[in-house]
N, C-alpha and C positions, 0 to 999 in steps of 0.2 A: 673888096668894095663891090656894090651892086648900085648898076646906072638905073634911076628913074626919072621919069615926067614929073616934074613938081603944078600945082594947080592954077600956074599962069603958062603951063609950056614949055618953060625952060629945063632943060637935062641937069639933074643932079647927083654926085654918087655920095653912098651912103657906107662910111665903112662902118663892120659888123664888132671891128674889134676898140672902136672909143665908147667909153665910156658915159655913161646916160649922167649929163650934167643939167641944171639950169640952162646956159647956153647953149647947147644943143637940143633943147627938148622941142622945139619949131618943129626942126630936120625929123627929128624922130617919129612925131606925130603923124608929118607928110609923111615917112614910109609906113607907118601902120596904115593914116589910110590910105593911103596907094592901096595897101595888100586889101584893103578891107572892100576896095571899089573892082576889084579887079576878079575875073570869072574861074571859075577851074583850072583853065588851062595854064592862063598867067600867074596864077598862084602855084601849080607845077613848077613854070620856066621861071620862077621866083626862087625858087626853094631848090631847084636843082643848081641854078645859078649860085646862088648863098652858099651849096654844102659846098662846091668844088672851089670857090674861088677861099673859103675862109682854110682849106686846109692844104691849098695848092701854093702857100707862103712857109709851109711849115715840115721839118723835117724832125720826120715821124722815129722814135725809137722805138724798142722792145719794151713790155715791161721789167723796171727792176726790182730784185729781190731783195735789196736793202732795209726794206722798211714791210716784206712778208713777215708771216707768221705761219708760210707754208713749210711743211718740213721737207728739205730736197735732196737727193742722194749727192755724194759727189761729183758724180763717174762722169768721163766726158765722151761718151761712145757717142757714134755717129751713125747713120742709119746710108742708104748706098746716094741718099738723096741731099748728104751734109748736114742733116736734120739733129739734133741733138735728141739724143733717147731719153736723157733729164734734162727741165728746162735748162738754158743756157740762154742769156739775154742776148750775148755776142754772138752766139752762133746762130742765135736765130735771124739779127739783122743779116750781117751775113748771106743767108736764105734769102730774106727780104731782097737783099742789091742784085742778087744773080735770077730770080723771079721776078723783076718789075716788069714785066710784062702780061703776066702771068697774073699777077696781084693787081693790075690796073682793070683787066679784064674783069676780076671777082669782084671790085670795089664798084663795075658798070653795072655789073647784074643787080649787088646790091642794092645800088642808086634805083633799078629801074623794078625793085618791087617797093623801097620803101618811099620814094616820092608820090608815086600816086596814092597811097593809103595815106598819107601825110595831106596829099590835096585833098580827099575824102574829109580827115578832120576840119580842116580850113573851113571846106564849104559848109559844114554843119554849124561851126563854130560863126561861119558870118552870118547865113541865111536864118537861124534862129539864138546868135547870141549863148550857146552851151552845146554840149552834146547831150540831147537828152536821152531818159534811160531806154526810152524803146529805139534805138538805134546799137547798143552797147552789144546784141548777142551777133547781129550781122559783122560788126567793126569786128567782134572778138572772133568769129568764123573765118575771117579775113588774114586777122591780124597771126592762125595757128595755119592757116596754108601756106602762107607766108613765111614763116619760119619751117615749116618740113619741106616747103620748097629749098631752101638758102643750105640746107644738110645739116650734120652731125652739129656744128658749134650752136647754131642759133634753135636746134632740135632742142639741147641740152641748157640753154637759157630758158626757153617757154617752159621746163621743165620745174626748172628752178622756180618761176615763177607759179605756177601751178600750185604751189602751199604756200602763198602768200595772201591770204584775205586782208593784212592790214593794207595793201596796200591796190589791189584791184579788185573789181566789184565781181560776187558770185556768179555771174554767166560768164564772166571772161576766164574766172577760173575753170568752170564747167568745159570749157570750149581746150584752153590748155592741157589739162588734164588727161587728154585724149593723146597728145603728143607722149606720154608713158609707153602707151602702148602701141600708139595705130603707124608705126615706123615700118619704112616698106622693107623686107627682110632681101638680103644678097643671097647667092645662089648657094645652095648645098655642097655643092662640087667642088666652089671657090673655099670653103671653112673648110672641109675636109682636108684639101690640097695643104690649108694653111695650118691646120692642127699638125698633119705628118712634117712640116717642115717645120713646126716650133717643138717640136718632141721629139722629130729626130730620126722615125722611123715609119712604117706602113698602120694603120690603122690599127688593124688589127690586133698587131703588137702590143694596143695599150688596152685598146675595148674591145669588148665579144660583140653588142649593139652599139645603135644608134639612131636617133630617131631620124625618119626622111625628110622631115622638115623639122625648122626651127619653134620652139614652144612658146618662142619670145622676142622680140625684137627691138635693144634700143637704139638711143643715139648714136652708139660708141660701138655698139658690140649686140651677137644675139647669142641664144642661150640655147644648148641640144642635150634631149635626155640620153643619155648612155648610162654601158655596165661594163665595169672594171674588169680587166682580167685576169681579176685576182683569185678565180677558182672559187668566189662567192657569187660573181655578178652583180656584186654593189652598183646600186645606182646611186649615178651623179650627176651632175650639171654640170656641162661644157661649156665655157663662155668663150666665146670667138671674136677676137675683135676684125672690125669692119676694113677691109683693105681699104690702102691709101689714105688712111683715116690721118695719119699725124701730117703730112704733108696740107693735106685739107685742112685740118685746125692751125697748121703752123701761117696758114694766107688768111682761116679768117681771122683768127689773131690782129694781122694788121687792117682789114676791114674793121673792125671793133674797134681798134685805138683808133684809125683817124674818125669815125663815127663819132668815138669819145669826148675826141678834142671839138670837132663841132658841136657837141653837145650841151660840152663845159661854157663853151667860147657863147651861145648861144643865151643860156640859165645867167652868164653874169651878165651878158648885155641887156636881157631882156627882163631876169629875174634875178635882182643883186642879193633880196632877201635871203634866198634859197644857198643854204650856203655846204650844200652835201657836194666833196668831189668827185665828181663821178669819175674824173680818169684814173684817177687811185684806189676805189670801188672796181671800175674795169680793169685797172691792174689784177689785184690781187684775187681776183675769179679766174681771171686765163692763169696766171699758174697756177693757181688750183686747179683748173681745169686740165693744162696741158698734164699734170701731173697724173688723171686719172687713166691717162692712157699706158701706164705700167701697171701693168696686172699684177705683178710680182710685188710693190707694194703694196696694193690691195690685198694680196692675199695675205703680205704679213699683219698688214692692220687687221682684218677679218679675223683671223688666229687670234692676234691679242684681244679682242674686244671680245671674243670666245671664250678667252682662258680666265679675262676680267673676271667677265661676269658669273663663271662658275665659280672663281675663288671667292666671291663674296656672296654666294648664295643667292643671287635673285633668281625667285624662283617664279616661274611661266613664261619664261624668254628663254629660245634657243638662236646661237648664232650657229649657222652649219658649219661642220668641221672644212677644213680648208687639205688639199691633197699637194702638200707643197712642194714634192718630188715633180710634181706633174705642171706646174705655172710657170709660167713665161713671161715675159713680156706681153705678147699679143693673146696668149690662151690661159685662163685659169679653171679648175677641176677643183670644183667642190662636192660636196652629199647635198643628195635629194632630197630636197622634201616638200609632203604632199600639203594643201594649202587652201584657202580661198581668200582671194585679197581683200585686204580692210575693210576697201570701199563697198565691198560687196557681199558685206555681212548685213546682219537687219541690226535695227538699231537696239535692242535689248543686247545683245552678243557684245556690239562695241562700247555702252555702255559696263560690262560686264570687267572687259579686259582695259578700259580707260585706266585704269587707277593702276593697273600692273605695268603698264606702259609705261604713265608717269615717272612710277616709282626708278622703273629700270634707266630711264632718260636723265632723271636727278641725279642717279647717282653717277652717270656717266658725266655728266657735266660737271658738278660739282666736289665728287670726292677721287671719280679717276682723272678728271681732265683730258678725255681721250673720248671721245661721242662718233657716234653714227650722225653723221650730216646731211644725208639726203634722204630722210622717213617719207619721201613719200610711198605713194596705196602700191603700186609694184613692187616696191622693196618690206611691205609688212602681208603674212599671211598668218590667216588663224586657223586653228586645227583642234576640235574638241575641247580642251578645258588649257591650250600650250597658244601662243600669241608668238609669232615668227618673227623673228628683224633681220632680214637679209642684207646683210653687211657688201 
């Protein structure tokens, strides 16, 4: 419930979770315009007030995998922090009850990047009735510091976001898009340390090189050129994933679901038409997501969609071979290869390999059932007359 001043003086609360009837549409209108009469700041203590009190009623679960379509290993291994190394919905509330403190703290930071962007809206949306479009590249500038600020989970949403034209307008894409790449990379020292402790032995033992810095860096993991030492010096790419990474995903997890349910709670009260659920949308991303933090099934999938696509001959698509002696959980070892990303071809070239894309993407969807899900421009690179899809 949230107390206001109604327009004779008298205090009145407003709960968020009845339903917009005839009978109550008075109440409702006095709190629109309450909000509508009210400056910046009280549109802040509006909104801040609103998220914590609608989800400070509500005991929040994990999500379940009853109704995914995510494919999940069994195994119930646990990592030193009780974390489950495949999702596990029990084990991760669990995590939840022995962290609430911990999680209350990440849910304040949240609160305290996404309310004042949220007052931003408000004000644009009273003082001129829309947000118009010359405001849209500053909001969207905002809207991607914001999330490389928050880390690895909501890096890996803007992400997501970033190839969706149907649904935000091309500067905000422009602006996300940047999150691909512009992720601030962890220390050299630190992957090293973490590569010999996920393979078991000194460096050297596996590679002759290594690059001194990272060639790449994303939400999850960055990428280092090395050479095998295999008495060829094959080059590969070393993929590192990010310490403390699942720990991190496993708190913002539950920032996301209570966010969720405010969200939900928020679209019926306010927008009944609107009938997408979005905590079921946010379900079934966090396991997918938490999922991608096993390397070890990445690289089997990588492999198949490799072996796919050579057994049926599409030809101008390579997926790199996958080195699967050498993947782990946290590290995977694939082959090198040289490139220039999509985005950064001229438009005759993309035009050129559009229809070989297509082709290879149809058949993934439609006759293997089995697709590469994250095409965006870092994961495709093209190279003389071969078009990359880095799985």
């Amino acid at each position: 419930k949230q107390t206001f001043d109604n327009d004779d003086g008298r205090s009145e609360q407003f709960n968020m979770s009845t339903p917009v009837t005839k009978k109550n549409t008075k109440k409702n209108n006095g709190f629109r315009d309450q909000i509508a009469s009210s400056g910046a700041v009280s549109a802040a203590a509006i909104a801040t007030a609103a998220v914590n009190a609608a989800v400070s009623m509500k005991t929040l679960t994990a999500p379940s995998v009853d109704k995914s379509y995510i494919s999940l290993d069994s195994s119930k291994e646990i990592d030193l922090d009780g974390l489950p190394l495949t999702y596990d919905k029990d084990l991760i509330e669990q995590y939840w009850k022995k962290e609430r403190g911990a999680l209350n703290q990440r849910w304040s930071y949240f609160v305290s990047k996404a309310v004042p962007f949220l007052t931003r809206l408000v004000t644009l949306f009273i003082s001129e009735g829309e947000i118009n479009e010359r405001h849209i590249p500053g909001l969207s500038k905002q809207a991607r510091m914001d999330l490389q600020d928050l880390g690895p989970t909501f890096i890996k949403a803007g992400q997501m976001m970033s190839v969706r034209p149907d649904v935000l307008p091309q500067a905000t894409l422009d602006e996300l898009t940047k999150l691909q790449d512009a992720v601030i990379a962890f220390e050299t020292e630190i992957a090293v340390k973490q590569i010999e402790e996920e393979l078991g032995g000194p460096l050297g033992q596996f590679f002759t090189s290594i690059s001194e810095e990272p060639v790449a860096a994303a939400s999850l993991a960055q990428v280092y050129l090395a050479t095998l030492n295999d008495g060829n010096d094959t080059r590969v790419a070393v993929k590192v994933q990010r310490p403390q990474v699942l720990s991190t995903v496993s708190k913002d997890l539950y920032v996301l679901r209570r966010a969720a349910e405010v969200f939900q709670g928020l679209v019926e009260r306010f927008a009944p038409q609107q009938k997408t659920n979005y905590v079921s949308l946010l379900n079934e991303w966090a396991i997918g997501f938490y999922t991608e933090l096993d390397f070890q099934n990445e690289a089997r999938s990588q492999q198949k969609l490799r072996d796919a696509m050579i057994e049926a001959g599409i030809k101008g698509i390579t997926v790199p071979k996958v080195y699967e002696d050498m993947c782990t959980r946290r590290v995977l070892v694939s082959e090198w290869m040289d490139g220039v990303k999509l985005s950064q071809c001229p438009p005759d070239e993309i035009r050129e390999i559009t229809a070989v894309a297509q082709e290879a993407f149809l058949y993934q969807l439609f006759d293997l059932g089995f697709f590469h899900a994250d095409p965006v421009s870092s994961c495709c690179h093209f190279e003389l007359s071969e078009y990359f899809l880095l799985a």
